[in-house]
Structure formats: structure tokens, C-alpha cells
C-alpha positions in Angstrom: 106.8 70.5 109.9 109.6 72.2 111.5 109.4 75.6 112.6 111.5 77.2 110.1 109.6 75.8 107.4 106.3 77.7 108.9 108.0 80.5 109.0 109.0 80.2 105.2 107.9 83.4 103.4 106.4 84.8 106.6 106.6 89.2 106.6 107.6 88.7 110.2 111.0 87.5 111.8 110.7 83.5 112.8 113.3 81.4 114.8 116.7 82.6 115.8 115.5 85.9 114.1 112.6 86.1 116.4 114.8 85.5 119.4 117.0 87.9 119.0 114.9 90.4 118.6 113.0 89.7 121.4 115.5 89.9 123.4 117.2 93.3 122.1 113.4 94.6 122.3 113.3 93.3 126.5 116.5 94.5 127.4 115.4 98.2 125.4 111.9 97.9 127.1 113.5 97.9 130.4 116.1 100.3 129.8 113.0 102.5 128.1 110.8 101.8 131.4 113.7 103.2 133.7 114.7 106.3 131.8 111.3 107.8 130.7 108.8 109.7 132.5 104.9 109.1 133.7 103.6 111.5 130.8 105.6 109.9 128.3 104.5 106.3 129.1 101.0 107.5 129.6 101.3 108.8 125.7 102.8 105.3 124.7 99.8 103.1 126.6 97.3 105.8 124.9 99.3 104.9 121.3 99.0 101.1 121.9 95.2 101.6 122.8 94.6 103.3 119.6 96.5 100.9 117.6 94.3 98.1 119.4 91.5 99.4 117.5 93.1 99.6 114.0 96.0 100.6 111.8 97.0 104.3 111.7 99.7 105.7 109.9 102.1 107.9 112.2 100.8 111.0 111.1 97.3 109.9 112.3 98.8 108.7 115.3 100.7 111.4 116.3 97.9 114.1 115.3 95.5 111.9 117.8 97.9 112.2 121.0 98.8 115.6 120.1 94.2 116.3 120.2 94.7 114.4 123.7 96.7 117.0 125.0 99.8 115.4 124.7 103.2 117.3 123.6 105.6 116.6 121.1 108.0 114.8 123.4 105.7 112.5 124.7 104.1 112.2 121.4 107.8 111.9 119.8 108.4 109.0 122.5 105.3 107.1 122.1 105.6 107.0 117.9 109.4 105.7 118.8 108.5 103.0 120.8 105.7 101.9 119.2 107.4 101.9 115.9 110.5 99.9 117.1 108.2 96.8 117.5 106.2 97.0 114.4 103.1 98.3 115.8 103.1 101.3 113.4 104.3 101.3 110.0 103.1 103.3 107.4 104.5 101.1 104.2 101.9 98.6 106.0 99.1 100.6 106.1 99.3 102.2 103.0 99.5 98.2 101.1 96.7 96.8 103.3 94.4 100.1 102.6 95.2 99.6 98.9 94.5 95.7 99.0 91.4 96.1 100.8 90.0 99.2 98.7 91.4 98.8 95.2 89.2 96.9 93.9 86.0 100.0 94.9 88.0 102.9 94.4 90.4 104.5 91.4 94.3 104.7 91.7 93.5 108.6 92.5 91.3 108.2 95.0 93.7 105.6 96.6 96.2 107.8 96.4 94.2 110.8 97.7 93.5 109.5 100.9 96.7 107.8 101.3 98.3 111.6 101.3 95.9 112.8 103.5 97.2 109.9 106.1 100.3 111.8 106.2 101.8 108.8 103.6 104.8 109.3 101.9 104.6 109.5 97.9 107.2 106.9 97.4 105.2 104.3 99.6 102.2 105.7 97.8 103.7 104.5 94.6 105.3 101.4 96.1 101.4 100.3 97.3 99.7 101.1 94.3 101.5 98.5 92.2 99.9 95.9 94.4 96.4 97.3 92.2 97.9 97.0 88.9 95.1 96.6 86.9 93.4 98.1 84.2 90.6 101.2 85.8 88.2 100.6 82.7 88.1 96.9 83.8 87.1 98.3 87.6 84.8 101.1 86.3 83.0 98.0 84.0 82.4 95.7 87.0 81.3 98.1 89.5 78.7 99.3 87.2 77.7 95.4 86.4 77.6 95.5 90.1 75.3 98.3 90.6 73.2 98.4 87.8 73.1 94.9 86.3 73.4 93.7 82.9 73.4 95.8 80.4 69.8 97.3 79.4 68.9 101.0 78.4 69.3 103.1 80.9 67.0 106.7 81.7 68.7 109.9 82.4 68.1 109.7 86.1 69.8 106.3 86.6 72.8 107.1 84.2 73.3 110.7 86.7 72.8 108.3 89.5 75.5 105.8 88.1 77.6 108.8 87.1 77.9 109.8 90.3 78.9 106.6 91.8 81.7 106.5 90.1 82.9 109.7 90.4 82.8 109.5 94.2 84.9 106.5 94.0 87.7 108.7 92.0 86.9 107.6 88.6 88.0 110.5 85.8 84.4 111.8 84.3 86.3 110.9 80.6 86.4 106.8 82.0 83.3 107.3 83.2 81.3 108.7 79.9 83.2 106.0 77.7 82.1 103.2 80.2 78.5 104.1 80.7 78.7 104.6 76.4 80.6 101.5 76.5 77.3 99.6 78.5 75.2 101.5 76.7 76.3 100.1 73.2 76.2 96.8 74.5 72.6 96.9 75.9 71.6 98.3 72.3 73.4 95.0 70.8 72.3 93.0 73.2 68.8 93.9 71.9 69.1 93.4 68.0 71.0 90.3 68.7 67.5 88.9 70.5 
């Protein structure tokens, strides 16, 4: 298979493309290493040791090196250079956060968070199209997930499955009809026995 063809569909550049921006990215890395000041690259090896450890949006990032006693030029430098190789990228955060927890949490609570991260609304919305889906059909499985099939529930465990939900961003209207919803088909699922 030729390398082009692996690179088919790929998020990040391949071939020629890959070349050439390596090599604009060496000769800025040099010119970068010459021009800037020991603070400033401390701040950039203290970014690229955070991102080692996982994905933060450039708020986070910037909020971080700013707690380590770092000012808002080196900070400014440091979210500049990591940002001109990939390393940061907040459209990128805000879709893999949404793949990996929309399918526990609601489109509010997504969206919450996201916010709180210092992501912009329109990447927000961008993201949460990836979870297209209908909440009722989320709020159904994670109770199937937590409390079984459907059987009559006490008071206690429908407060305890109430509030499961609700910390995972559900609206308390959702969550009334679903637990009615499972509570229903428990009752049916007894006559029809």
C-alpha cells in the first residue's frame, strides 16, 4: 500500500504535506530558539509537560502556567508555540471530551463543562453534533444499566436513581417521564406473566 493511500482520510497532514510542514515548523523552531528568552522557553517545556499528561484546552493551559508563576508573555509564548504544531487545540478537545462522555452525560452537562474549559460556544455546538442522539434513549439505557430490568421500584431506589441522573445533567422533566416510563413497563411486564 503506498503511503498516500495510508494517509487517506487521516486528520493529520501525510506525504509532501507532512514535509513541508516539517520543514517550515524546523526552520520556525530555530528561528524561535534564537529569538526568545530562558523564561519563555522554560514556560514552553512546562506546556509540553502538561500536555504529556493529557489534553487541555488553552484556557486550562494558560490558567496552569499562569498558577506556576509564569507571566503573560511567557505564557502568551508558550500557548503560541505549542499551538503552531497541533499540541493544543481546543476544536479537539472539545470533540474527543464529547465522544468519550456523550454517551454518560446530557447535551447540558457536555456543554457545561465544555464552557468551563474556556471553549468557545461555536465549537461547543460544532462538538455536540458528534452526540446527536435522542437524551430519552440515553436516560433509558443508563437506568437499564444501573438498575436492571424493569421491576417495581421503592421510594429510596427511585431517589437514588433520580439523582444519578440528574448529576449526569439530565432535566428532572426527562427524568420523571423516564423512571414513569420503566415504571409502566415493570407493571406490564407483570400482568403479561
Amino acid at each position: 500500500m503506498a503511503y498516500e493511500e495510508q494517509c487517506a482520510g487521516k486528520r493529520w497532514p501525510c506525504g509532501e504535506e507532512q514535509e513541508d510542514r516539517e520543514a517550515a515548523h524546523g526552520a520556525a523552531a530555530e528561528e524561535w530558539e534564537r529569538g526568545t528568552d530562558g523564561r519563555a522557553k522554560e514556560a514552553v517545556r512546562r506546556a509540553m509537560r502538561l500536555l504529556m499528561s493529557r489534553d487541555r484546552s488553552e484556557r486550562e493551559l494558560l490558567e496552569r502556567l499562569g498558577r506556576e508563576g509564569f507571566g503573560p508573555e511567557e505564557t502568551g509564548t508558550a500557548l503560541e508555540y505549542v499551538k503552531s504544531y497541533g499540541y493544543v487545540n481546543d476544536r479537539r478537545y472539545a470533540e474527543n471530551y464529547v465522544m468519550s462522555a456523550g454517551g454518560k452525560k446530557s447535551r447540558a452537562a457536555l456543554r457545561s463543562f465544555l464552557l468551563d474549559k474556556g471553549i468557545r460556544e461555536e465549537l461547543i455546538e460544532e462538538a455536540l453534533t458528534l452526540a446527536a442522539g435522542d437524551e430519552s434513549v440515553l436516560i433509558r439505557r443508563l437506568l437499564l444499566k444501573r438498575a436492571g430490568q424493569p421491576h417495581k421500584l421503592e421510594e429510596k431506589e427511585l431517589r437514588r436513581l433520580y439523582g444519578y441522573l440528574a448529576r449526569r445533567g439530565f432535566s428532572s422533566g426527562d427524568i420523571r417521564h423516564a423512571l414513569r416510563d420503566y415504571q409502566d413497563e415493570a407493571l406490564s411486564n407483570f400482568f403479561a406473566d
